[in-house]
Structure formats: C-alpha cells, structure tokens
C-alpha positions in Angstrom: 36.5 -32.9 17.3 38.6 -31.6 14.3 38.7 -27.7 13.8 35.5 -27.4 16.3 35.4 -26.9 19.5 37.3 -29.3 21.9 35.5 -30.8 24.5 37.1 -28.2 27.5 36.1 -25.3 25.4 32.6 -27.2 24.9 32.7 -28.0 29.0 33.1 -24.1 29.3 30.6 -23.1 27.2 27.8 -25.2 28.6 29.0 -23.6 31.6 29.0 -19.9 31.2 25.2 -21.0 29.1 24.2 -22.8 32.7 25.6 -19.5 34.7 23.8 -17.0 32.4 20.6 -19.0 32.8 21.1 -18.9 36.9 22.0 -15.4 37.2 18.7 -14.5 34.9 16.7 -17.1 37.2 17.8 -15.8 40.4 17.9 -12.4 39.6 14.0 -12.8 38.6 13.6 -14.6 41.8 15.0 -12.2 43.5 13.6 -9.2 41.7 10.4 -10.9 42.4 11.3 -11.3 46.5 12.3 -7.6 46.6 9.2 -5.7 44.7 6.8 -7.2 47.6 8.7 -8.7 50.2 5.8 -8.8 53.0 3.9 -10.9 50.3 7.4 -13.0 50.2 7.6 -12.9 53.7 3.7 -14.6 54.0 4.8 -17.0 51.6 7.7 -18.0 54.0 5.1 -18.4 56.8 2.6 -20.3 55.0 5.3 -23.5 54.8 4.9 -23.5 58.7 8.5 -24.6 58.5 9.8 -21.9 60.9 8.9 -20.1 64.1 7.3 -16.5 63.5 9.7 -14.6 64.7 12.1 -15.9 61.8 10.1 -15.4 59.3 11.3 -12.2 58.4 14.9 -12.5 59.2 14.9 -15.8 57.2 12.7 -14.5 54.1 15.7 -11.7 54.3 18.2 -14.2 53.9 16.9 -16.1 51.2 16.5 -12.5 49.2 20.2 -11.9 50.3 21.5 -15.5 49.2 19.5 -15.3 46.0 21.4 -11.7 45.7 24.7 -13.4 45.8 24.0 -16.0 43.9 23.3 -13.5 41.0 26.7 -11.6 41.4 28.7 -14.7 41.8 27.6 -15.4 38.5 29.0 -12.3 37.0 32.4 -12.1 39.3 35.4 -14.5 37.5 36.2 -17.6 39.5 32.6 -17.1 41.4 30.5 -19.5 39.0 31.1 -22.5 40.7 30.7 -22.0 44.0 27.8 -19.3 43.0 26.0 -22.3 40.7 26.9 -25.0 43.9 24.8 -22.2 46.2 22.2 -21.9 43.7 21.5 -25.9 43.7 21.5 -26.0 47.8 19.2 -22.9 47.4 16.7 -24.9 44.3 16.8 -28.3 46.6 16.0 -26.5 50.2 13.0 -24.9 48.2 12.0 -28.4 46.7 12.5 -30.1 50.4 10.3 -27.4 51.6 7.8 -28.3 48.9 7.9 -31.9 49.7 7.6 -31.2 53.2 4.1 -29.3 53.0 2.8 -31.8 50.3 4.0 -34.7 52.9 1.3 -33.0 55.5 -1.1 -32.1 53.0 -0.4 -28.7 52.7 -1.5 -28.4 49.0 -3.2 -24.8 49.4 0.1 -22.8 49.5 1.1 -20.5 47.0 5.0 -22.1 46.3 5.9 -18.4 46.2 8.3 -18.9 43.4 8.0 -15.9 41.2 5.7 -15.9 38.0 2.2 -17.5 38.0 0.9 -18.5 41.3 0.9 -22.0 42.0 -0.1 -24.2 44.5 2.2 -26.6 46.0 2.6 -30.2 43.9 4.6 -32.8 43.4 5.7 -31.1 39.7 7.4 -28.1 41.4 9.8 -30.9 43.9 10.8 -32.4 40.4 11.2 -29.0 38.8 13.5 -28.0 41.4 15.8 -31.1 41.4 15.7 -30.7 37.9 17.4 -27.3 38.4 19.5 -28.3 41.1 20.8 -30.9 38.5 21.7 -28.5 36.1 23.1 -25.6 38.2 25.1 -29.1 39.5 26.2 -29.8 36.2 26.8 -26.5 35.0 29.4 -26.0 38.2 30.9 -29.6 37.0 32.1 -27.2 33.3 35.1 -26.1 33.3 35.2 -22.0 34.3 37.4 -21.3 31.1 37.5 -18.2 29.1 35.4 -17.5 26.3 36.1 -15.5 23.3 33.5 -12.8 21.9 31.6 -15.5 20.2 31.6 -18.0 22.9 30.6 -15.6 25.4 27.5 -14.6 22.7 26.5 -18.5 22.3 26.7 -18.7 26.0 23.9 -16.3 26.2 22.4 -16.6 24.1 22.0 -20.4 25.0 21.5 -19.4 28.6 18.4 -17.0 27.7 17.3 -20.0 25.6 17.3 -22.6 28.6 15.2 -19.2 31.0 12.7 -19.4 28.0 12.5 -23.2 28.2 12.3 -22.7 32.0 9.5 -20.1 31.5 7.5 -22.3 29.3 7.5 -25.1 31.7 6.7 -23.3 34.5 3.6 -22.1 33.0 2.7 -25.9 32.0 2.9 -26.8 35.6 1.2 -23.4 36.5 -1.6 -24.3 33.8 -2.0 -27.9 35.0 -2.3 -27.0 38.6 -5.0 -24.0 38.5 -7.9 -27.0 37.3 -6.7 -28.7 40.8 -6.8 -25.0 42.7 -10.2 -24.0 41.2 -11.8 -27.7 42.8 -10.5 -27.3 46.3 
C-alpha cells in the first residue's frame, strides 16, 4: 500500500472504529435499560418469551451483559471476545423479534432504546446487520494504534453510531404510519 497504511494496521483500525461504535451503542442501550428499568422490564414481558417470574432476573441480565460488553470494549485484549458477546447479544434480540413477528405479535414496542417502534421485519435485518459488523469488527486484528489511529478510530466509530442513529429513525419513521392504522 506504499507509505500508507498496511493492511494489519488497516485490519486494526476498522477494528478499534467497530469497538468504539459498540461500546457507544451498548452503553446507550444500556443507559437506556438502566434510567427505567421496570419500563425495560415490561418490554421483556411483552415478548412472552419467558415465564414471569424471569422477567426481572433476565431483564437484569441483559442490562448486566450489555454492561460488560461496554467495558470489554475499553479493557486491552477484551474487544474480541467483548464484540463476539455483543453479536450473540444483537442476534438473540433479532431472534426474539422474529419470534413475536412469527406469531403476529406486531404491537410490541422492540424496546431498543431511542424512538419507540413496533416490532417488524426491518429491526430482524437491522440486528443481523449489526451482528455482522460487531462479527467483523472482532475478525480485525486487536493491534495498537498510535494517537492518530486511535483519533480516526473514533472518530470513524462515532461516524458509524450516527449512521446507526439515522437509520433507526428511518425504520422508526416508516413503522409509526403502520402503528397509527392498527
């Protein structure tokens, strides 16, 4: 690549960009989970994928694991199994998803942070979507980045939560038409 980057100092920096855009999603997520959890906790119920009496303890872990996810991103030699936990943790919610829209259950808020949103088939391709990248972004190479890497790297991961963001609200946008007619 001549006096560029080479492609393991390239691997690295899409990596620490796809760890600095986790730690900022999950950390919202999280944030979000935390600042109402009995709302969070309803949300858990309303996927009538558990009994009732582990609701709680298993909206608890999901604020835990989110948590973790978050710290793993900022502790060296964490990121990859931190980004590999983040992925299981996207495609559980998007198998979830799938599950309710599989018996109909359309009328749930997803519960995701941000704009509410009813479940759809958008938000099970938006999560494997992010499983993907948290997938590829554990794939990088966990190298060490100067002062400027570390600044493109987040720089680049703020840049992919704004991205994130905007879509969101697209899908958010596109379902509340559907929510107003049911």
């Amino acid at each position: 690549m001549g006096d560029g980057m080479n492609w393991a100092e390239l691997a690295a920096l899409a990596s620490a960009a796809v760890a600095t855009f986790t730690a900022i999603f999950f950390a919202r997520a999280a944030w979000h989970k935390a600042w109402d959890f009995w709302a969070f906790t309803g949300f858990v119920a309303d996927y009538r994928l558990l009994p009732a009496r582990a609701v709680v303890p298993a909206a608890g872990a999901i604020l835990l694991i989110e948590t973790l996810v978050v710290l793993a991103m900022l502790v060296p030699g964490a990121r990859v199994p931190g980004l590999v936990t983040g992925a299981v943790m996207v495609a559980a919610y998007g198998a979830a998803i799938a599950a309710n829209l599989a018996r109909g259950h359309t009328r749930i808020e997803c519960g995701c942070g941000g704009a509410p949103q009813p479940l759809g088939p958008a938000l099970v391709v938006r999560n494997a979507g992010l499983a993907a990248l948290m997938l590829a972004g554990g794939a990088g190479a966990d190298g060490i980045l100067g002062l400027a890497g570390a600044g493109a790297a987040i720089a680049a991961g703020g840049a992919l939560f704004i991205t994130y963001l905007l879509f969101d609200q697209i899908i958010s946008n596109a379902a509340d038409p559907v929510a107003r007619r049911s």
